[in-house]
N, C-alpha and C positions, 0 to 999 in steps of 0.2 A: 811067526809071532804076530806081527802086521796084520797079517790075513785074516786073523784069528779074533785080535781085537776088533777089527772092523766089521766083522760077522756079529759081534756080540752089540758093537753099538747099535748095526743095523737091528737086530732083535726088539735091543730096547727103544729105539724110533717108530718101529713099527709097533711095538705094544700103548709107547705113548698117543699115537697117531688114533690107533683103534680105543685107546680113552678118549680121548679127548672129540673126537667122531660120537662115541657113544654119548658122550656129555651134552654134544649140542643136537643130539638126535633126542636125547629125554628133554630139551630145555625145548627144541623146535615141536614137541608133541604136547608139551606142558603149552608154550605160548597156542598152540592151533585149539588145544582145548578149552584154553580161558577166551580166546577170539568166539570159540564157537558158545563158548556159555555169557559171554556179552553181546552176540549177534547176535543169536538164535533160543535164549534160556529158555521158551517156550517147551521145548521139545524136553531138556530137562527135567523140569519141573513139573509135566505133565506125566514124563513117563515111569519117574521116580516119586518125585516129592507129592507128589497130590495122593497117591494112595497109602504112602507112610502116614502124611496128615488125619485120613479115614479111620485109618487101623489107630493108631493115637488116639483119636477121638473115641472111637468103637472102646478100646480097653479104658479109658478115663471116665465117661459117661456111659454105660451101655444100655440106659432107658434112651436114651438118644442115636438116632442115625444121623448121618448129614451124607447129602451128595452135593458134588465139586465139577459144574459144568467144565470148566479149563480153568489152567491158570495162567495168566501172562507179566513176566516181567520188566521192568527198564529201571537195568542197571543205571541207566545214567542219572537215571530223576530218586534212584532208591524206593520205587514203586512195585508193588504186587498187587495186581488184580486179579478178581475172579469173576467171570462171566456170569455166572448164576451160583447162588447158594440155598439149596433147601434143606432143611432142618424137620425131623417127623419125630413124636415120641413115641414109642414101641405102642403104647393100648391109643392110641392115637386121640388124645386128649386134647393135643398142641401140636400146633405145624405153623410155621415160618421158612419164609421165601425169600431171598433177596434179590432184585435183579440184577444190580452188578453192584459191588464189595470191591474199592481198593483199602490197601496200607502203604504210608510212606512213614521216611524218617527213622526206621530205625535201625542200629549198628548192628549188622548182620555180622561183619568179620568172625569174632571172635566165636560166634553160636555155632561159626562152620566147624569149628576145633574144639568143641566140647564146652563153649563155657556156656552158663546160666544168664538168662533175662535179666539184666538188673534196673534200677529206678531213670542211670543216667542214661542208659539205654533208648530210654523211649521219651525224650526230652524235647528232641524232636518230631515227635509219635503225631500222626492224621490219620482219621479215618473218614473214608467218604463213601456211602452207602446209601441208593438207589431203588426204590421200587418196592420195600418192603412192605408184606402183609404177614399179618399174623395172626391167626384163626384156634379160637377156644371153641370150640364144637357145643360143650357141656353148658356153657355162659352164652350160646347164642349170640356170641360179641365177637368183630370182626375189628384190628386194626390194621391203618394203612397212612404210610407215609411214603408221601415221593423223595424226598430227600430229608438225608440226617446227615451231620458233617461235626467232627470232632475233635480241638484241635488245642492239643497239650501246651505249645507256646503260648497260640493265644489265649490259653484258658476260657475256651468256651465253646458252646455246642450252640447246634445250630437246625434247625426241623423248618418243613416247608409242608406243606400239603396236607397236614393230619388229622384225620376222621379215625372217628369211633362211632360204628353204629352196630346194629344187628344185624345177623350174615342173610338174613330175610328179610321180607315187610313186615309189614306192624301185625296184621291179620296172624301171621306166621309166627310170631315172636309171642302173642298173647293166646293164640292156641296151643301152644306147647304148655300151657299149664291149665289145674283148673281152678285154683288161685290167682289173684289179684297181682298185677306185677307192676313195677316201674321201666316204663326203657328210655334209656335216653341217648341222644346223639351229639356229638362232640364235632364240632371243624373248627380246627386253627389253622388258618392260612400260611400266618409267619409267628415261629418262637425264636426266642437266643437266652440262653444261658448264658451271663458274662460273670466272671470273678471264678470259676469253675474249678474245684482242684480233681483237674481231670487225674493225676495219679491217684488219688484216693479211691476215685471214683470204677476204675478199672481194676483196682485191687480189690474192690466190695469192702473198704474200713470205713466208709462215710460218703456223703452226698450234700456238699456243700458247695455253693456260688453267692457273689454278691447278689448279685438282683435275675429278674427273668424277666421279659415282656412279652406279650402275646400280641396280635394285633389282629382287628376284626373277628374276634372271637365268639362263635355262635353255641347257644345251647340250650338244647330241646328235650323238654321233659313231657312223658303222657304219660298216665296211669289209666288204667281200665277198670273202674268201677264198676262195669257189669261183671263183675266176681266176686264172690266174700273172699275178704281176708284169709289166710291160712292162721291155723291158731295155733299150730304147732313151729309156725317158722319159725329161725332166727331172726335177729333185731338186724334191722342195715345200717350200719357203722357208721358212725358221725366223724368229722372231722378228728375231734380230740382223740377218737376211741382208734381212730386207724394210724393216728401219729405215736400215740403214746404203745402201740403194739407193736410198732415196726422194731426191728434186732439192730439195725445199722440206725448210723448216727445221722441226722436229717436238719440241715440249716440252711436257711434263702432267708436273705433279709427286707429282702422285698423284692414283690411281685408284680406286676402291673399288667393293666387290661385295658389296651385304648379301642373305641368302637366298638365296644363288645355287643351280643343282643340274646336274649334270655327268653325261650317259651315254654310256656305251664299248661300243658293241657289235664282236661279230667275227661273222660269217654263213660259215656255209659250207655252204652247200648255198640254193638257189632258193627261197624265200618260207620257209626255212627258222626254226624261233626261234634268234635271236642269242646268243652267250655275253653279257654285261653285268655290265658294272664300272658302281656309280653313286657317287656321293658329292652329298650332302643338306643342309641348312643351311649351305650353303660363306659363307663370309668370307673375305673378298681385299682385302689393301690392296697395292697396287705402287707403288713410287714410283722417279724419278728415271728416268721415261719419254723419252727424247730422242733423236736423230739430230746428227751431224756435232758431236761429242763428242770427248774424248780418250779413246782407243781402247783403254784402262782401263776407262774410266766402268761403272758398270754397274747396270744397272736392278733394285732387290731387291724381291722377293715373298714376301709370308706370306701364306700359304691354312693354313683348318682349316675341317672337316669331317664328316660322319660317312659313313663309311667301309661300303656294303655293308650300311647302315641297324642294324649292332654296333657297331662301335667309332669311335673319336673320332681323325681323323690328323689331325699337324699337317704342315705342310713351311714350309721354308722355301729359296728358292731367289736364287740371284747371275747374271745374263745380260750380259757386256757386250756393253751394244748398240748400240756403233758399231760391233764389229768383225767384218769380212767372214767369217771362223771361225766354225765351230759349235763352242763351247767354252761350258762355264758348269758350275758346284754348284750340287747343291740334296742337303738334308739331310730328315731327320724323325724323324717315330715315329708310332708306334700304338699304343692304349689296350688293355687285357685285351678280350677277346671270342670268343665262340661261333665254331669255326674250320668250322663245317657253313655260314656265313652264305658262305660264299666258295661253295658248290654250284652259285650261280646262274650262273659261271662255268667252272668246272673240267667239271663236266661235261658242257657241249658240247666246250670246248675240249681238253679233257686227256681225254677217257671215262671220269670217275674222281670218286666220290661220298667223301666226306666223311663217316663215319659216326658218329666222334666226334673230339674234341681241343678243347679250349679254349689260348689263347693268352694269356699273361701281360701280356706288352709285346712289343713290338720295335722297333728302330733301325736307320735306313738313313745312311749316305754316300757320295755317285755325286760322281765328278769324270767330267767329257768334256770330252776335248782331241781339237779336230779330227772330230768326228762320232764318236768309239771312247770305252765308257763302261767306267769300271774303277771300283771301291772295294766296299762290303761291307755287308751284311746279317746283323744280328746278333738272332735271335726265340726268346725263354722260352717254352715250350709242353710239353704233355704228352699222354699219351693220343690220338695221332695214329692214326688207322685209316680205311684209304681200302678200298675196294672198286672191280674194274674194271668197266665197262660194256660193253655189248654194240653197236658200231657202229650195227646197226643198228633196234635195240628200244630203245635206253638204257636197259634191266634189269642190274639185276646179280644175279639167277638163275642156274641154269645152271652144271653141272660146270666148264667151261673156266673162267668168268669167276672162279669160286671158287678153282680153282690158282692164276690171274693175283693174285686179290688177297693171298691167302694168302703168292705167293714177294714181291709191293711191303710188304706189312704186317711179313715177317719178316727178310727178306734188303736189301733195295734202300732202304727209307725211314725217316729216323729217324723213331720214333715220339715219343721225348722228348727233349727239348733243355734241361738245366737244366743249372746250375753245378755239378762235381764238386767232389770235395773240396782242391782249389786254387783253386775259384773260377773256371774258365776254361768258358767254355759252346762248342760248334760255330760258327764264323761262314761265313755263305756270303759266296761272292765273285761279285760285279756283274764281266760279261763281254758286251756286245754293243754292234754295230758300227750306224751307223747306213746302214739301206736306201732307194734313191734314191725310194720315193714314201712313205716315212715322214713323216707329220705331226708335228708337235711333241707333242702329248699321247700318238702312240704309241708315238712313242723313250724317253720320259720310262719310261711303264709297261713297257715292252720291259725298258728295263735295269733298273728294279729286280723284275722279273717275275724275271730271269737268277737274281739273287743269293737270294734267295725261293726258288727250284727246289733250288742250290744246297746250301743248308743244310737243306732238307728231303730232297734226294734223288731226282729226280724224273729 
């Protein structure tokens, strides 16, 4: 009986022996795997998770590819990197690049075990991304920033290096049609986005921040006149008509622009030099940025500047920009200065030098209702004397050009514009309509260009 029972204990020591071995053989393989997936996730993630991500992507968007240079992990910091990220659209319209793509911050646990993304989730939520281009093939337009950084605590975004320009030269950009085109070029050094509701923002229900700043912000505009217009084109979208079109909900309370600098070229003729309007030291604050507004609302702007590197303009300007209408004021003036600084323009555009006149002050006010711009131009100046140029020398030598300037200097231009003895000075009158591939800075300069002619005579 003794014998018997002790055989039977031994059985069950031995069965518990071989559990309890088994236990700590799944727990010792369980701990070597989670080591090796906090040592090593690289190998993981590469050899599993990166083409699940693909194929995921492939059946959610399938106008889109994306390739996944590598991926690398650090559990410790809750970081995911990707070495390189590029993005193609099947007719290949669109392609984007990134050099390196990380994410931090957010609770992976539970997503291991089936659950869903939620808002608390990514509360913690960064993203830092590297080297980005983005190339529209069809628009001839190439974007490129070194660094974007995004970051849900602190509610704000953050861009370093961004240019917009065309994926060619200018030559390249204006022979691709045989219309008339604008191109312009974009660099801002440094942006931030602060007040930012980054969860909104990454869910696509809106795009709201308190304020934005830009800093050193340049931008260059030419158009090429040796083209006719297209008469069939579309209209280029004015600020109101691109806010109030947008689907998603759009609010910045202000914007600001320290250092900014602004150039206006006109070309006419093939590699030809451009007329050039600039303005230097610009400051801009905007405020009251928004879409799906009361149709009132209206977004106001102060810009100042120096003006043609003489004198000091200020403006100020009113846009409602909910409303489907090209309608809005904007006022200003301009400081005493040297009126030969304006040569850099007149004569390509006008064939006409500047010889002397200096300028007191002047005052503008432009109302536009409907794309048609009407009000007045009011400039203290003296000693006005132009000279014509020669088409094709740009001399103004030469018997001819000497009559020409002779009958604009005596007959055709006011030379001085000062208060008579009532007080009342010459005012020109703002007269122009707006044309279907007019951009917004060249309706703006157009119509007060009109009133400027005007009271000078031109």
């Amino acid at each position: 009986m003794q014998s018997a029972n002790s055989g039977d204990n031994r059985g069950k020591l031995s069965l518990r022996k071989v559990a309890a071995y088994a236990g700590l053989a799944v727990g010792a393989i369980a701990l070597v795997c989670v080591l090796v997936l906090l040592c090593f996730p690289d190998v993981f993630l590469n050899r599993f998770l990166k083409d699940r991500i693909t194929r995921a992507q492939a059946e959610a968007y399938p106008a889109f590819s994306v390739h996944i240079a590598g991926l690398h992990c650090n559990v410790w910091e809750n970081r995911m990197t990707c070495d390189s990220v590029a993005l193609t659209t099947s007719d290949s319209t669109l392609s984007c690049t990134v050099a390196t793509f990380s994410v931090s911050g957010i609770r992976w646990i539970h997503l291991l075990f089936g659950g869903s993304l939620a808002p608390n989730d990514l509360s913690n939520f960064v993203v830092d991304a590297q080297g980005i281009l983005l190339n529209a093939p069809q628009s001839q337009y190439e974007l490129r920033c070194g660094m974007l950084r995004l970051s849900v605590p602190d509610s704000e975004m953050a861009v370093e290096a961004l240019t917009l320009h065309p994926s060619g030269d200018d030559e390249q950009f204006f022979a691709a049609s045989k219309f008339r085109k604008t191109r312009f070029r974009l660099v801002v050094p440094r942006a931030r986005l602060m007040g930012l509701e980054c969860l909104a923002l990454l869910q696509g229900q809106s795009y709201s921040a308190h304020s934005a700043q830009m800093n050193d912000t340049f931008i260059d505009v030419l158009i090429n006149k040796d083209k006719p217009s297209a008469i069939d084109t579309s209209r280029t979208l004015m600020p109101n008509e691109i806010l109030s079109s947008m689907k998603g909900n759009l609010q910045v309370d202000s914007v600001r622009i320290m250092d900014g600098q602004l150039k206006y070229g006109e070309r006419f003729a093939v590699g030809a030099k451009p007329a050039l309007i600039t303005f230097e030291n610009m400051r801009v604050l905007a405020e009251g940025i928004a879409n799906h507004r009361d149709r009132y609302a209206a977004s106001v702007i102060h810009a100042q500047g120096t003006f043609m590197k003489a004198g000091t303009m200020r403006v100020l300007m009113s846009i409602p920009v909910a409303s489907p209408e090209f309608s809005f004021q904007y006022s200003g003036s301009l400081s005493a200065m040297d009126l030969s600084a304006l040569n850099g323009f007149i004569e390509i555009a006008e064939q006409m030098r500047i010889k002397a006149g200096s300028l007191e002050a002047a005052t503008f006010e432009i109302n536009v209702v409907s794309g048609r711009a009407g009000g007045t131009v009011r400039a203290k100046y003296r000693d006005l004397t132009l000279a014509v140029l020669n088409k094709q020398t740009g001399s103004d030598k030469g018997f001819l050009n000497g009559i020409a300037s002779l009958i604009a200097n005596r007959i055709k231009i006011r030379r001085t514009n000062e208060a008579d003895k009532s007080g009342a000075i010459a005012v020109g009158k703002v007269k122009y309509a707006r044309k279907q591939d007019d951009p917004f800075f060249r309706f703006v300069w157009f119509a007060l260009r009109s009133g400027v002619k005007d009271v000078v005579g031109f």
